[in-house]
N, C-alpha and C positions, 0 to 999 in steps of 0.2 A: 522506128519505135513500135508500130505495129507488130512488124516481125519478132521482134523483140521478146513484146508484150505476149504473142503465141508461146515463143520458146518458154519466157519464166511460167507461162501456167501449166507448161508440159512439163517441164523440171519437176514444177509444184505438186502436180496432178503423180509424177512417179515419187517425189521423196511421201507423198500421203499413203501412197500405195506401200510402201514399205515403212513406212511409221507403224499402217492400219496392220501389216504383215507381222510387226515385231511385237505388237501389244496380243497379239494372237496367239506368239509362240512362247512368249515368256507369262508365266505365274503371276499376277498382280499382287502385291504386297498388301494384307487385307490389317493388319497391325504390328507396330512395332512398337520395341522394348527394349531393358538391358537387362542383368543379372547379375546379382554387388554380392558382397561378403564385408566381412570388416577392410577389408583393404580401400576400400572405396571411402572411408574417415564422412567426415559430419556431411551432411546432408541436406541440402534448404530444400523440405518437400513442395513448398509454396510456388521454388524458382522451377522446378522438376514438372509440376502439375500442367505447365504452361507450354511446356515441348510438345512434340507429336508423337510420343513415348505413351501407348497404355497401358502399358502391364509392366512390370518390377517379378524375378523370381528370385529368391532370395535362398542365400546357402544357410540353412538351418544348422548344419553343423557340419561335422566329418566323425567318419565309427569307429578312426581311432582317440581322437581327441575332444570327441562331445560337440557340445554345440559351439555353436559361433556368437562368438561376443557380442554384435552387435543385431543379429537375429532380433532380440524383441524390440529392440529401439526400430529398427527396422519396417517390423511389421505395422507398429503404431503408425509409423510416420506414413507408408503405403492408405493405411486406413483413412488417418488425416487428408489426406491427399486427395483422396476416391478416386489413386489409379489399381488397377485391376492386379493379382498377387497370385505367384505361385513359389515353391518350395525346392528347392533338393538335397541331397544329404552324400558328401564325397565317399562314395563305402572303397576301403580297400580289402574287406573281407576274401579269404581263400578257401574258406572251409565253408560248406554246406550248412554246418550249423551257427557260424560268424555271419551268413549273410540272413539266418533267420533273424537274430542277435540285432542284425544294422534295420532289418525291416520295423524291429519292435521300437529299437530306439526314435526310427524316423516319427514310426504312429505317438510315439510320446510328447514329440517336439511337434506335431503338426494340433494334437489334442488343443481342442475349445477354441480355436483358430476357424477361419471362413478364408477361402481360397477358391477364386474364381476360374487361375490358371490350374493344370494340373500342378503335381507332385511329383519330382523326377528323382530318379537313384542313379546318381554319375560315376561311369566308371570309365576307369584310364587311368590304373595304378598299373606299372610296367610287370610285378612280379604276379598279375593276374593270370599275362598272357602264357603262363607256362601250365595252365590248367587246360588250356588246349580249347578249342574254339565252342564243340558240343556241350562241355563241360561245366565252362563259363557262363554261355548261354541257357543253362539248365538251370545253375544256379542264382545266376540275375533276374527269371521266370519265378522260379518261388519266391525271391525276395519279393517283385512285384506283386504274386498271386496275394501275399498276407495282406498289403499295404492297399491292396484294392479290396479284398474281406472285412476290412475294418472301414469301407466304403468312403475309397478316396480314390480319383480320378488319377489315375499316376502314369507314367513311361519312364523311359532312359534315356541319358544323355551319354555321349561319348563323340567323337572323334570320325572321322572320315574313313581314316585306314584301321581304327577298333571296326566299322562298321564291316569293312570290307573282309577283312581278315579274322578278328576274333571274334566276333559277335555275329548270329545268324541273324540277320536283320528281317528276314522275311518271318522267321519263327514269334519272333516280339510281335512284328505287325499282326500277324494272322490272330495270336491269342487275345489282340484289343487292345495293345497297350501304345502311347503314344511313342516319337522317336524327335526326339532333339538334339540336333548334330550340330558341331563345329567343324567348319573349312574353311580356310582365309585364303581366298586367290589372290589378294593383294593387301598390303597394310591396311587400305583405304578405301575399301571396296564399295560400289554403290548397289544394292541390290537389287535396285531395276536392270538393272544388268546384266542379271542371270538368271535361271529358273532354276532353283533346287529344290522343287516342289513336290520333285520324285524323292527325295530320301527322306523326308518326313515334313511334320507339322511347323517343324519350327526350324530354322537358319540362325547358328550364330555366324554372322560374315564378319566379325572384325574384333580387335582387343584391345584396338586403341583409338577408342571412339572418345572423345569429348561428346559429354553433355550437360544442358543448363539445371544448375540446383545440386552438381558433382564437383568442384572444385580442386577437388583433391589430390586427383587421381585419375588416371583412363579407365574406361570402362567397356565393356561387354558389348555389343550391341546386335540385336537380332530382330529378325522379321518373320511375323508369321502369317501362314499361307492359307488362315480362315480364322473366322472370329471366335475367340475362346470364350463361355460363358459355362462356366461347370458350376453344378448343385451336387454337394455330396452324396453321392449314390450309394443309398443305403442297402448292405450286403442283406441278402436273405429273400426279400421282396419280393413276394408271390413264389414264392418256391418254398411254403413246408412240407419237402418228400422229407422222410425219413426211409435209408437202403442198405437193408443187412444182403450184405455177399454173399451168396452160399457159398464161395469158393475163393481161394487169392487170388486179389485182382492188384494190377498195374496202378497205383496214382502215380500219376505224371504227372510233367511242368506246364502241360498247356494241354488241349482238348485234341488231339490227334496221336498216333502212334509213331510220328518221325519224332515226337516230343520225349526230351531225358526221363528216364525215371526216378522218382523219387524213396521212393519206399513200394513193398509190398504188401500189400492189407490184408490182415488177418481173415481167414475165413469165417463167415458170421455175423462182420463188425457191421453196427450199425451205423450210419453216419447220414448227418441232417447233408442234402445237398442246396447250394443258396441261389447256383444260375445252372441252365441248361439248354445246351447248344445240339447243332448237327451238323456233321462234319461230313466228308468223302468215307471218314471210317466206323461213319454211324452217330447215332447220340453218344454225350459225356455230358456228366455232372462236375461241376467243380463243388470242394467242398474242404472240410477244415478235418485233419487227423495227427497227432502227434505236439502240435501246435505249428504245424505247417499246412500250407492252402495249396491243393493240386486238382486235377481232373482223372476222373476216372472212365471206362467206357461203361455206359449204364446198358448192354446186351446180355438180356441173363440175369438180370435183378429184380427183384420185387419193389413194390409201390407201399411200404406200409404209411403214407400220407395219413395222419390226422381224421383226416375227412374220411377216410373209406376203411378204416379198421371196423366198425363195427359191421360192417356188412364184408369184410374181407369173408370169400369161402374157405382158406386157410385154416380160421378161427376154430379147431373143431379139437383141441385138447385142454386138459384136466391142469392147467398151469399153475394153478393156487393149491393143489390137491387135497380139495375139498371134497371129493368125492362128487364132482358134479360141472358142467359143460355149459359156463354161460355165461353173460355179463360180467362177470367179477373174474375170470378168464382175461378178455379183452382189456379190463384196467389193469389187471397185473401184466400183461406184453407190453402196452401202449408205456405206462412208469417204469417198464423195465426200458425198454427202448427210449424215451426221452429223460435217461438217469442222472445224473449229475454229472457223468463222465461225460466227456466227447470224443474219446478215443475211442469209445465200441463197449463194450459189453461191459454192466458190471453189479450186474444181481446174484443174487441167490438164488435161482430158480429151484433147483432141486431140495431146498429147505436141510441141509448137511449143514448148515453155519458157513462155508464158504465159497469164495468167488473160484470159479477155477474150472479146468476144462471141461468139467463132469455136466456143466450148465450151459455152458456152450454145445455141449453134443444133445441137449433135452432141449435148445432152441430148436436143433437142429431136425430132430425128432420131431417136433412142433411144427413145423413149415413142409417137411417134407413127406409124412403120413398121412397121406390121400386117403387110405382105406377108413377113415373115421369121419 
C-alpha cells in the first residue's frame, strides 16, 4: 500500500505537471457569448441572464436587405437582461462606394444605442472573393475607418480561410480594429481545448450550441480572449489640427504605405484630422474627405491648429484685401479653412464672386511667400 501510495502521488505529482503545463499553453477563456439574428425566434432574456453567456452581438441587419426584424426586440431584451451587447451588419457590398453605403447604413442602425461589445462588419459573401484579396481588404478598411469616425469601437468578422486567403488579417490588426473569426474543429467543440487567441479577440467555435432562454433554435457560440468593456470613443478628441496640402497626397485605408489607396487629395485641401499615429513610415493623420475616412502621411504638411494661427509666421498676406496685414487677415484664413465644406476649400478668396481655382492658387500664394 505504501508502495502504492508513492506511485499514485508520482502519477499525481506528473498528471499536475502537465495540467499546470496545459493551462500555460492554451488562452484562458476570459468571456463567453452567442450572436442571434431572427433565426433564433422568441427569447426568455430572464432564462438567458442565468447562463455563463455575457455578452449577446446582435445582427443589425444585412446592406442588401436592411435591418433584421428582430434587431430592436433584441436589443431591449439584452438591455433588460444587463448582459453586455454588440452589433454587426452582413455587407455584401463590391464596390468601393456600396461599402461606404453599408458603413452609413450600419452608423444609422447602431445610432442612440449603448454597446459595450464592439461593432463588427461581416464579410463572407462568395462573389467578394473575386475583388482579389488587396482589394477587399482596402475596401473593408474604409468601411471600418467611417464606422470608427462616427466613434464606434468596431472590427470584422469572417471565416478562417477569408482570413487566410482573402482578407490581409495583419493589415486590419495593425490599423486598431478588432477581428472576430469563425472555425469549427468539431460540431461540439469545448474551447478549453484550444488556443485561438492568436487570430483574434473573439472565437466563434461552434453553430450548434444550445443555450438556456433560446429554445428555438441552435445558436452561435463564442469565446472571448479578454474582457470587453467599450465606451464610445468619440472621433476628433484632442486632435483639432486643421492641414491644407500643399501638394497631392495619398489617403489611404490605414496609416502606412503597404495600405490600398483610396483617393488622391487635391492640392491645397484643407482637412480637420481627428487621430494621429507613427508608424515605420513616419506620422499619418486619419481624417474624413469626400465622406470617406482614410490616413494620410502628414511629412510636408502644415499645422494650421486653432491654437497657433494667430501666431502662425505664415500669417503675412492681404487676404481680405483691405489694403492692410492683420487681425482680420487671420479670421478670414481660419473661416475660410473651418468652412462649411469638408471636402477642402471653398471660399472666395480672391473676391471675383467665385469658388474656383484662382483661390486656390491665392491660398497658395498665401502660405508659400516668405518674402513678406
Amino acid at each position: 500500500m505504501k508502495r502504492y501510495s508513492l506511485l499514485k502521488k508520482a502519477i499525481s505529482g506528473i498528471l499536475a505537471g502537465v495540467l499546470c503545463f496545459s493551462a500555460v499553453s492554451f488562452a484562458s477563456a476570459e468571456e463567453y457569448g452567442v450572436d442571434i439574428s431572427r433565426y433564433q425566434g422568441n427569447i426568455n432574456w430572464s432564462d438567458f441572464a442565468k447562463t455563463n453567456n455575457s455578452f449577446v452581438i446582435l445582427r443589425a441587419g444585412t446592406s442588401k436587405y436592411g435591418i433584421d426584424s428582430r434587431y430592436e426586440e433584441y436589443y431591449k431584451g439584452t438591455r433588460e437582461a444587463g448582459v453586455k451587447t454588440g452589433a454587426y451588419l452582413y455587407i455584401s457590398a463590391l464596390t468601393l462606394e456600396e461599402f461606404k453605403a453599408a458603413a452609413e447604413q450600419f452608423i444609422r442602425l447602431l445610432d442612440g444605442k449603448e454597446f459595450e461589445m464592439p461593432v463588427y462588419i461581416d464579410l463572407e459573401d462568395d462573389a467578394q472573393t473575386a475583388l482579389g484579396r488587396q482589394t477587399l481588404t482596402t475596401y473593408a478598411l474604409a468601411c471600418m475607418n467611417i464606422i470608427r469616425d462616427a466613434g464606434y469601437k468596431t472590427g470584422l468578422y469572417s471565416n478562417l480561410n477569408w482570413l487566410r486567403n482573402f482578407i490581409d488579417k495583419q493589415q486590419v490588426e495593425k490599423a486598431g480594429y478588432e477581428i472576430w473569426y469563425a472555425q469549427y474543429p468539431e460540431a461540439h467543440a469545448n474551447p478549453n481545448d484550444y488556443d485561438k487567441s492568436d487570430m483574434g479577440g473573439i472565437w466563434q467555435y461552434s453553430s450548434q450550441g444550445t443555450v438556456g432562454g433560446i429554445p428555438e433554435s441552435e445558436v452561435d457560440l463564442n469565446v472571448a480572449y479578454r474582457i470587453y468593456d467599450v465606451e464610445r470613443e468619440m472621433s476628433g478628441a484632442g486632435w483639432p489640427y486643421l492641414i491644407p496640402y500643399l501638394s497631392r497626397k495619398s489617403m489611404r485605408s490605414g496609416p502606412g504605405n503597404e495600405y490600398g489607396e483610396l483617393f488622391r487629395i487635391p492640392q491645397n485641401t484643407a482637412l480637420r484630422v481627428t487621430e494621429r499615429v507613427k508608424t515605420d513610415d513616419g506620422e499619418w493623420g486619419m481624417f474624413e474627405y469626400n465622406g470617406y475616412v482614410g490616413w494620410c502621411s502628414l511629412d510636408g504638411v502644415l499645422d494650421y491648429s486653432s491654437a497657433q494661427i494667430p501666431e502662425n509666421p505664415y500669417l503675412f498676406y492681404d487676404v481680405n484685401l483691405d489694403g492692410e496685414i492683420n487681425a482680420a487677415d487671420d479670421a478670414v484664413l481660419l473661416k475660410y479653412i473651418l468652412g462649411d465644406s469638408r471636402d477642402g476649400l471653398s471660399a472666395d478668396l480672391n473676391g471675383d464672386g467665385k469658388v474656383n481655382v484662382f483661390d486656390r492658387q491665392r491660398l497658395r500664394a498665401y502660405i508659400t511667400d516668405s518674402s513678406r
